[in-house]
DOPAFI-173330 format. One record per residue (C-alpha): x, y, z; residue in one letter; residue number from 1. Coordinates in Angstrom, 2 decimals, always signed. Layout:
N
c1=X; c2=Y; c3=Z; r=A; k=NUM
...
//
This chain:
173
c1=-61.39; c2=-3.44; c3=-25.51; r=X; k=1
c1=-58.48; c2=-1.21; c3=-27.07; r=X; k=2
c1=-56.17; c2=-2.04; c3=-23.62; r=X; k=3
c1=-56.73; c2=-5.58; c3=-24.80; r=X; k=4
c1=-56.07; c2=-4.46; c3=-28.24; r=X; k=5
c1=-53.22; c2=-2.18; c3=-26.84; r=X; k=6
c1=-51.74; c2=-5.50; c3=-24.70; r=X; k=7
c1=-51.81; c2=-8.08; c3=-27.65; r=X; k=8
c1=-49.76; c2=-5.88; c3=-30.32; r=X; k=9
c1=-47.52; c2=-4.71; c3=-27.66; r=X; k=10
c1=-47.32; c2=-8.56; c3=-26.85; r=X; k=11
c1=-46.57; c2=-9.42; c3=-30.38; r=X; k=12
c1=-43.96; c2=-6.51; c3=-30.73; r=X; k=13
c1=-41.92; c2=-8.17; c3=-27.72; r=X; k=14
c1=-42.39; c2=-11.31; c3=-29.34; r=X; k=15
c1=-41.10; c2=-10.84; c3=-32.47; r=X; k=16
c1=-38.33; c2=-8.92; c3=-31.11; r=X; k=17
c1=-37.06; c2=-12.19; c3=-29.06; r=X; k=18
c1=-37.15; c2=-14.18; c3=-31.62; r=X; k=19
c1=-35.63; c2=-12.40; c3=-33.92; r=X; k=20
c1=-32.64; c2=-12.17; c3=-31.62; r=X; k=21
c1=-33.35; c2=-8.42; c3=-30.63; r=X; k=22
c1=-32.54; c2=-9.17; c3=-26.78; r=X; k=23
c1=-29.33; c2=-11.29; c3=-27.70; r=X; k=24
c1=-27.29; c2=-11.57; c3=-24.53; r=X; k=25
c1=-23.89; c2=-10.33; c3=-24.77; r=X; k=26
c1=-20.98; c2=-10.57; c3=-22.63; r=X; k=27
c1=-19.14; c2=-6.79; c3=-22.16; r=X; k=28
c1=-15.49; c2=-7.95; c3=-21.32; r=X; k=29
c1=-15.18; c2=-9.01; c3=-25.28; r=X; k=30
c1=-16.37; c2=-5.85; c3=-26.34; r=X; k=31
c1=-14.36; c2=-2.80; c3=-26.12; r=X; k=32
c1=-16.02; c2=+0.30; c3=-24.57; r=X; k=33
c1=-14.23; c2=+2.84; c3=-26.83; r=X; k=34
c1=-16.04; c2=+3.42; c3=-29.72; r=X; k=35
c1=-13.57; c2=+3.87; c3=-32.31; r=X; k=36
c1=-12.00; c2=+0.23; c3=-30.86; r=X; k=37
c1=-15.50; c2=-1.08; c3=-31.50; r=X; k=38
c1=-15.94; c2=-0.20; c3=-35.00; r=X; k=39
c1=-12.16; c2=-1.77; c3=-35.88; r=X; k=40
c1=-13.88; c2=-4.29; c3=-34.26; r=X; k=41
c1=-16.46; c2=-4.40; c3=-36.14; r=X; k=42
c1=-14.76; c2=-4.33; c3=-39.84; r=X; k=43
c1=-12.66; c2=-6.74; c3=-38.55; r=X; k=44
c1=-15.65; c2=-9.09; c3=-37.89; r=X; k=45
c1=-17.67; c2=-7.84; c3=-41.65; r=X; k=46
c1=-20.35; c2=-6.23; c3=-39.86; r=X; k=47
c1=-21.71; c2=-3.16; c3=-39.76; r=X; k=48
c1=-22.30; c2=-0.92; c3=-42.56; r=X; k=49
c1=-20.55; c2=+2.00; c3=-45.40; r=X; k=50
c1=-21.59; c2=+5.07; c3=-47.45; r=X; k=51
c1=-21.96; c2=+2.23; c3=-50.44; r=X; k=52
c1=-24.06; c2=-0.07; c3=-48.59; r=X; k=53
c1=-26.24; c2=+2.39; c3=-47.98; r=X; k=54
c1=-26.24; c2=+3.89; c3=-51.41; r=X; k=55
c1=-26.91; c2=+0.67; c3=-52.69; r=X; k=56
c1=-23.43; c2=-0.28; c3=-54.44; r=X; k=57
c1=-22.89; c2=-3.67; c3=-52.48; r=X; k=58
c1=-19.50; c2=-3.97; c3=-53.60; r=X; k=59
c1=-17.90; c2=-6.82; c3=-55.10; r=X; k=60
c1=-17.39; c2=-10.58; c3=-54.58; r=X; k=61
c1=-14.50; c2=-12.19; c3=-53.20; r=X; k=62
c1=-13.31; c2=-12.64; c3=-57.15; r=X; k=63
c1=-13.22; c2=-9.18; c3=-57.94; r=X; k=64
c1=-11.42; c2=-8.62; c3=-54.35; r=X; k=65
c1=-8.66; c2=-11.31; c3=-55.28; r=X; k=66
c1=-7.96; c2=-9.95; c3=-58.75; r=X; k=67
c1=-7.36; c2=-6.36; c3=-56.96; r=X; k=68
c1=-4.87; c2=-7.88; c3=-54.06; r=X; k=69
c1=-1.51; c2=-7.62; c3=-55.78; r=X; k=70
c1=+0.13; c2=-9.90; c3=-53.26; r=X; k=71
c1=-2.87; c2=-12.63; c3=-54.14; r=X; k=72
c1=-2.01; c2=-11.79; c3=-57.68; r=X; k=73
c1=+1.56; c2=-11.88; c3=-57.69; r=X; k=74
c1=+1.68; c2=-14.97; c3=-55.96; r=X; k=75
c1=-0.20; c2=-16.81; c3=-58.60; r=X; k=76
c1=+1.84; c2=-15.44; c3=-61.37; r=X; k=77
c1=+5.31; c2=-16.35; c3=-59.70; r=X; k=78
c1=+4.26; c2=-19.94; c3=-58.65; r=X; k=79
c1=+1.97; c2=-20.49; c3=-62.22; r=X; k=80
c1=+5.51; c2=-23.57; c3=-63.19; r=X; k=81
c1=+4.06; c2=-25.61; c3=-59.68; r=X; k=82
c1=+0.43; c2=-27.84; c3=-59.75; r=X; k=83
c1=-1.27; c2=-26.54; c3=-57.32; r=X; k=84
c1=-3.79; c2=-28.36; c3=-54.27; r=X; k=85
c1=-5.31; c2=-25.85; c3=-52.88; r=X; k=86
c1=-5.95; c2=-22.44; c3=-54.00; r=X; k=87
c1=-8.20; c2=-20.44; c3=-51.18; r=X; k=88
c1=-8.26; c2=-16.92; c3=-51.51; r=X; k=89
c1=-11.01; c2=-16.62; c3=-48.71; r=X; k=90
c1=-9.02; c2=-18.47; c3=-46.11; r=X; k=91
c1=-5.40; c2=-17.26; c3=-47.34; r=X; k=92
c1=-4.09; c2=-20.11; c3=-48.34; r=X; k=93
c1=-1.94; c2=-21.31; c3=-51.51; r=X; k=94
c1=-1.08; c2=-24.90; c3=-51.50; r=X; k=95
c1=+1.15; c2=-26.59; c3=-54.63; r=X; k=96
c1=+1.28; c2=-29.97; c3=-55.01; r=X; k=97
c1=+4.70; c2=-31.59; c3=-54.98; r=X; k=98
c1=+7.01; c2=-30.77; c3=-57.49; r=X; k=99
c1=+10.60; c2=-32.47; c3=-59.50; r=X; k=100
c1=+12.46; c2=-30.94; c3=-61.57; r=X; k=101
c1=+14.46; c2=-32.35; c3=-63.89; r=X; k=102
c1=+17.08; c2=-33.10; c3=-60.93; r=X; k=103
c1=+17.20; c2=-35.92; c3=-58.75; r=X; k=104
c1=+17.17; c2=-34.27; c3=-55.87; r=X; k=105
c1=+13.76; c2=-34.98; c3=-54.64; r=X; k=106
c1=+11.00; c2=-32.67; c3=-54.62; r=X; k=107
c1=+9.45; c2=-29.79; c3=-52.86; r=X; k=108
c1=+6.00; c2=-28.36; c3=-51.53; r=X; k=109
c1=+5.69; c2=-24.45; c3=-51.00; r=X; k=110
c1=+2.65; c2=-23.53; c3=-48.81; r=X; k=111
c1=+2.26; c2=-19.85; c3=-48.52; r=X; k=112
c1=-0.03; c2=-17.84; c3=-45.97; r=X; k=113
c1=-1.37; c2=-14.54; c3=-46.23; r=X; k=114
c1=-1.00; c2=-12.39; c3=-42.89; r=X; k=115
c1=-1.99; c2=-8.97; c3=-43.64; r=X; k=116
c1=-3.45; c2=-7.90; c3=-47.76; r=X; k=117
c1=-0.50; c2=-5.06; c3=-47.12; r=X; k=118
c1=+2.72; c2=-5.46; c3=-49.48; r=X; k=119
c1=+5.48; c2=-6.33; c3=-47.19; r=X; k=120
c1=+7.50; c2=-9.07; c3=-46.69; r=X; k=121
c1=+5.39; c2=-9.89; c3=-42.92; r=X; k=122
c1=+2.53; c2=-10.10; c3=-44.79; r=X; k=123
c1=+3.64; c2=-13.89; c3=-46.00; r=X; k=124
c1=+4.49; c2=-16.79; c3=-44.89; r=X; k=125
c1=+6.10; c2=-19.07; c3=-47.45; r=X; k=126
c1=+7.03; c2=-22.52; c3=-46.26; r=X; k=127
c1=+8.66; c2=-25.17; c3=-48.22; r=X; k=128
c1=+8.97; c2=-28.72; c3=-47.73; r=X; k=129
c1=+11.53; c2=-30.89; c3=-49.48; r=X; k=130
c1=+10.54; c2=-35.24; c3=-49.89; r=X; k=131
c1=+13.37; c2=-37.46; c3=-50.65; r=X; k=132
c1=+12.99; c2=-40.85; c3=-51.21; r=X; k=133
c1=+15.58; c2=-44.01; c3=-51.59; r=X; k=134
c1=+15.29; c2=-46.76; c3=-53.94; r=X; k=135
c1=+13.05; c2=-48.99; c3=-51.85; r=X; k=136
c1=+10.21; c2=-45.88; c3=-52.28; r=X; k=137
c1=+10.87; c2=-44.91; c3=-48.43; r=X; k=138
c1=+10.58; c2=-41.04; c3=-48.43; r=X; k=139
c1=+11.83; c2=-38.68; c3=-45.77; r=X; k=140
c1=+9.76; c2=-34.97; c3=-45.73; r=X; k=141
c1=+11.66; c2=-32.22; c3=-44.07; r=X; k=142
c1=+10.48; c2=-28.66; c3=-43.49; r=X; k=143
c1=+13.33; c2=-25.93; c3=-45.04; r=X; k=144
c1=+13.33; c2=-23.52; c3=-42.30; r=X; k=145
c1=+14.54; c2=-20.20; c3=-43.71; r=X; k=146
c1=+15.92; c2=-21.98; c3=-46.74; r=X; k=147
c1=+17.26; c2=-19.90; c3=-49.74; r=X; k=148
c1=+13.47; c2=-21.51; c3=-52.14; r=X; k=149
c1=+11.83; c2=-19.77; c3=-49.69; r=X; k=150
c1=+13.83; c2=-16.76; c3=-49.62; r=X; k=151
c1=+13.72; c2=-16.32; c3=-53.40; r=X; k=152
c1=+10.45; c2=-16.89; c3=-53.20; r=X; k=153
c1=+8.99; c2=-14.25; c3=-51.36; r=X; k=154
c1=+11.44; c2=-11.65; c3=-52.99; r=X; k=155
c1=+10.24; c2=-12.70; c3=-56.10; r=X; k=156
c1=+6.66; c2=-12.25; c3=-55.03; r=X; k=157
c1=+7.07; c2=-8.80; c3=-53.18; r=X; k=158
c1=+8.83; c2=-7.56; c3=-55.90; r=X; k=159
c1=+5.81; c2=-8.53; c3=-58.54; r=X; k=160
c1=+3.26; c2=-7.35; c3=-55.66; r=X; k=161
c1=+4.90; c2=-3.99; c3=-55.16; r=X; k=162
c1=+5.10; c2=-3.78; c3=-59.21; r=X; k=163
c1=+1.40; c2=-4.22; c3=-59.76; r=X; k=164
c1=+0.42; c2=-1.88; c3=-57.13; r=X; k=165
c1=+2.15; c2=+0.67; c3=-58.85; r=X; k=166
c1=+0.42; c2=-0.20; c3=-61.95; r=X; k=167
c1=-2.95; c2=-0.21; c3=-60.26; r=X; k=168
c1=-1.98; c2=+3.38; c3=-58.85; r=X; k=169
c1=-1.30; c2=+4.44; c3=-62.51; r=X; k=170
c1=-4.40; c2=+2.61; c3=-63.44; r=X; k=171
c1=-6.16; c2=+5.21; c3=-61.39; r=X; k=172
c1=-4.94; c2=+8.41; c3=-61.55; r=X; k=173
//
């Protein structure tokens, strides 16, 4: 009776195991056999764990992140004059809407990417398009490659990133 016993909970141990995904199949060329590659690995991916998880302080939310990234926050305050479409701080992204000025010389979309949370001038991408349209309402979009907008631009916000992070270093000591 107790190797019947002994066969069903060792039974149910397997079983709940599988399904739980404890036996997931993985394939060893994508992971890297050094161990200190596999945990930059693993941050990279969010898994794994810290000293605060484990204590119990979970950390913040993706809004208390964003108002800590200077470049995310120096962004915002040097594009605040354009209507923005999409604002997505989880997938990088800033998109304005398209913007005239008082000028008739058309108007212009800036896009901006975030590369890297690091304050340096590789760690965005600003792009800027520029719409002109005729009198019949036929526009023309072209993409200003390297143009002196997008130039300014990303001075303007490195300068205001680098700024804050000194202020937030201040903040702290």
């Amino acid at each position: 009776m107790t190797n019947l016993i002994k066969s069903i909970l060792i039974f149910t141990l397997l079983f709940s195991l599988v399904s739980c995904g404890g036996f997931k199949k993985t394939d060893l060329r994508k992971k890297p056999v050094n161990m200190q590659e596999r945990a930059k690995q693993n941050v990279k991916e969010g898994r794994g764990t810290s000293i605060q998880n484990i204590l119990g302080n979970k950390g913040g939310t993706n809004y208390e992140f964003s108002t800590s990234n200077p470049m995310w926050r120096a962004s915002l305050e040097i594009l605040d004059f354009l209507p923005m479409t999409t604002v997505d701080y989880s997938g990088g992204v800033i998109i304005s809407d398209w913007y005239t000025d008082n000028s008739n010389d058309g108007s212009i979309k800036v896009s901006l990417r975030f590369l890297s949370n690091e304050v340096r001038s590789d760690s965005l991408k600003v792009i800027v398009h520029k719409r002109t349209c005729n009198s019949n309402q036929n526009c023309k979009i072209s993409l200003l490659n390297n143009s002196k907008i997008s130039q300014e631009l990303l001075s303007a916000i490195i300068r205001k990133a680098a700024l804050l992070e000194q202020e937030a270093k201040k903040k702290k000591k």
